[in-house]
N, C-alpha and C positions, 0 to 999 in steps of 0.2 A: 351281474355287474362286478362283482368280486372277484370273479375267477377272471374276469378282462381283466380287471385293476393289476391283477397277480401277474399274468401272461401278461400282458407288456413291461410289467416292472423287470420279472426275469430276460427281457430283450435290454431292455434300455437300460439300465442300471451295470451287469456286465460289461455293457458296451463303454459305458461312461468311464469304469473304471482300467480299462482296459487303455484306452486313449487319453486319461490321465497321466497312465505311467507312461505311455511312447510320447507324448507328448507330440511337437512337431505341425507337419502337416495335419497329422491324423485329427489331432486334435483340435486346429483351426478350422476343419471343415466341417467337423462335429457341431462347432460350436455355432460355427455361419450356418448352417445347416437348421437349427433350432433358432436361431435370431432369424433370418430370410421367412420360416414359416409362421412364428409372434408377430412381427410386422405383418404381414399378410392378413395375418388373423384381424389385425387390428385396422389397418387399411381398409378391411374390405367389410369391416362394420360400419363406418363412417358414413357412406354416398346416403345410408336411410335417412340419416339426420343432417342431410344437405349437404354435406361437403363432403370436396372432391380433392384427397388428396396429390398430387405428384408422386405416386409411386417409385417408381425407377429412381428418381433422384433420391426418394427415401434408403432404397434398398441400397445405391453407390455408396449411398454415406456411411452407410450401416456398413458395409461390406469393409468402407476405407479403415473406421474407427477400429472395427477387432482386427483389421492386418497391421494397424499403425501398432496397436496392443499387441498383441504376438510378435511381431521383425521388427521393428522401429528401435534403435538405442533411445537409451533415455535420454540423450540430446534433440532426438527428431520428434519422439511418439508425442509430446504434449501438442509442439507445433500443426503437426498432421491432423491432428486428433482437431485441433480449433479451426483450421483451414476445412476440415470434412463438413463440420457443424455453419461455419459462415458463408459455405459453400453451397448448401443444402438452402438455404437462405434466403441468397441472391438467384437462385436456379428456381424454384420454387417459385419469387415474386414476377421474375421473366416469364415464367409459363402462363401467368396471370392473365397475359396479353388476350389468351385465346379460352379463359376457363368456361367451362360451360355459363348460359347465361343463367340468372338470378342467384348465382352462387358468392359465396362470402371470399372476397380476398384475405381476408383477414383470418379466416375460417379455415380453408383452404393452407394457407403458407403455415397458420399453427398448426394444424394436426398434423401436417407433413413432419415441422420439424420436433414436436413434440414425441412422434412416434419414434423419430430418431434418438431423441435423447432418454425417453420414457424406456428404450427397447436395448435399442444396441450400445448407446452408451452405460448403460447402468449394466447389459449385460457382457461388458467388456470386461468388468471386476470380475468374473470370470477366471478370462484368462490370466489379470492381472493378478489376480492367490498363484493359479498355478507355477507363477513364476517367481513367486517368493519364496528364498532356500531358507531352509533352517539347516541343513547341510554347515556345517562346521560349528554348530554351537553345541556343549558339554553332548558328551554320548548319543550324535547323530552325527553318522557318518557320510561324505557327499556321495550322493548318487545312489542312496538307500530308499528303500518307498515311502518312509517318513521324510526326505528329502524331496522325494518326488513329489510326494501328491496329500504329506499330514495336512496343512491349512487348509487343502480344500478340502478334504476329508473331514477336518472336525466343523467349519462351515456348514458343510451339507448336512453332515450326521445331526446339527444342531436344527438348521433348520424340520429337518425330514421328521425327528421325534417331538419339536413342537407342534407341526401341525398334524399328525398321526394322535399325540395325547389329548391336542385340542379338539379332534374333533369328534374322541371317543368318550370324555369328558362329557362334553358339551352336548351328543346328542341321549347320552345314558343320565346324567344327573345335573344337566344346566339346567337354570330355571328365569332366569336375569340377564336381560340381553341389554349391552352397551347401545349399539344404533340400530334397533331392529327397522328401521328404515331402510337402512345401506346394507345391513346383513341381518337378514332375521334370523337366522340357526346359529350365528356366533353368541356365546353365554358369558358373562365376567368367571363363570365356574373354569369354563372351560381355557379362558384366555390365559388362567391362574396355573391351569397345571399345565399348557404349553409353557408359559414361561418357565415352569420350573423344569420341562422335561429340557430343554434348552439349555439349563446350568447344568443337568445332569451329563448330557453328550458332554458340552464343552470341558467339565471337567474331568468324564474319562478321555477324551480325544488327547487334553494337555499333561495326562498324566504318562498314556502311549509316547508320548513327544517329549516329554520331558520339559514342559514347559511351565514356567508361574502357574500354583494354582491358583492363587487370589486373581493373575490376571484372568485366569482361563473362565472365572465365577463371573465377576465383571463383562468379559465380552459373553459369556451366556446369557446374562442377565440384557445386554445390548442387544442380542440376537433375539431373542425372547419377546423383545417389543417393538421392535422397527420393523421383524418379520412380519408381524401378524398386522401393526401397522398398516403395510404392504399389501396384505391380505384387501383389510375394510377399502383402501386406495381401491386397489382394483376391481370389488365391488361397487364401488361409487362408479366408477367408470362404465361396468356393466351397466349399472340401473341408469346411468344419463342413457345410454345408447340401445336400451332398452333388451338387455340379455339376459340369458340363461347361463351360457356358457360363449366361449370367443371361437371354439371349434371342434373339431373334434381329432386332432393327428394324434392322439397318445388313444387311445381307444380305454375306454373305462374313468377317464383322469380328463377329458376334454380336451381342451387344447392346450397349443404351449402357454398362453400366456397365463390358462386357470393353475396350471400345474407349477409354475416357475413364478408367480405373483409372489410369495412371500422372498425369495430366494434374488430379485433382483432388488428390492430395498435392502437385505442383509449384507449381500456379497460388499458393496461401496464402505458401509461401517466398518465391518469385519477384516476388509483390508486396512482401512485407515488405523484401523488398533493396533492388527500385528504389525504392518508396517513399523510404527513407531517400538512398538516391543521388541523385534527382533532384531532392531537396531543398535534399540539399548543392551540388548544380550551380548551384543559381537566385542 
């Protein structure tokens, strides 16, 4: 199981970073790419526990929201982004006409669009780090790979060492489990040293970048808890719908949604901070 874990990390992870820097296309179809097979994942857990959701319309909207996120000026992208969502909506309740019988309309038009907003818009902050420059502020120069790709770089690195220490923690010297209901292998030991391995990234990432380190401690400390958060969220999700795991496309690591659960609650925070910080830098 280890040496999968390894052998896909050594595919995926070059590839991630690689399509950071070019950004672009490359990188929009990367990311639709991992959002289309989450939703899937997720989709095609759902018909056990009766409902049936609208797929396609799922996947349009998903598709609409990270194009709106990547090409949209910031005059259209919010518009777009709320017309994909009320559109998924209304398209959804229309299909109702015909859903299979004894099935939940209610049921049915939630998990559709919950999948959308649960999936694709949460993993739109994504591309939305990608496109936050630090490019012109003291000693980062435009168009340099701390330019390119620092935010999301220290984003990831943070998430990636939280739950890497949390779960080495946790299965070596946890003994005290928060919701062993939702997650029985999650330990307060372990949750403790992910958060802390969390301020550790963030504050070398903001020292490579040259950013606040009080802020960089702060959004570690934010990353630290809303990741893992994130984490129990998508456990609970599991056990409603009775899982192990949501798939298997990363071979060793499950599927997308086991492997990216903590990282689509962080990314949303994680912008909203530097957003505002990089602002106040300029």
């Amino acid at each position: 199981m280890l040496r999968l874990k390894v052998l896909t990390s050594t595919v995926v992870v070059p590839t991630l970073l690689l399509v950071l820097y070019v950004s672009g296309w490359p990188l929009f179809l990367y990311s639709a790419g991992f959002m289309l097979v989450g939703m899937w994942e997720f989709y095609a857990a759902l018909p056990k526990r009766g409902v049936v959701p609208v797929r396609w319309a799922g996947w349009l909207a998903g598709l609409g929201i990270l194009g709106a996120t990547q090409w949209a000026n910031d005059e259209w992208r919010s518009g777009i982004i709320m017309a994909c969502i009320a559109g998924v909506v209304f398209v959804t309740l229309i299909a109702q006409f015909w859903r299979p019988p004894d099935t939940s309309v209610i049921g049915n038009v939630g998990a559709t669009v919950f999948g959308v907003v649960y999936i694709s818009l949460l993993f739109s902050f994504f591309l939305r780090l990608r496109l936050l420059p630090l490019g012109g502020l003291p000693g980062i120069p435009l168009g340099g790979v701390r330019d390119r790709m620092g935010v999301v770089l220290i984003v990831l690195a943070a998430v990636w060492a939280m739950d890497t220490t949390a779960n080495v923690v946790g299965r070596y010297f946890g003994t005290k489990r928060p919701w062993p209901n939702i997650s029985p292998n999650k330990t307060w030991e372990g949750c403790l040293a992910g958060l802390l391995a969390a301020m550790v990234a963030t504050l070398a990432g903001g020292e490579i970048c040259r950013l606040p380190l009080l802020h960089m401690l702060a959004l570690g400390v934010l990353i630290g808890i809303i990741a893992q958060l994130g984490d129990f969220c998508e456990s609970l999700i599991k056990r409603d719908l009775g899982l192990k795991d949501f798939g298997a496309a990363l071979p060793g690591h499950g599927g997308v949604l086991d492997r990216f659960d903590s990282l689509v609650f962080a990314m949303p925070v994680a912008y909203c901070y530097l957003f505002f910080l990089i602002r106040s830098l300029q």
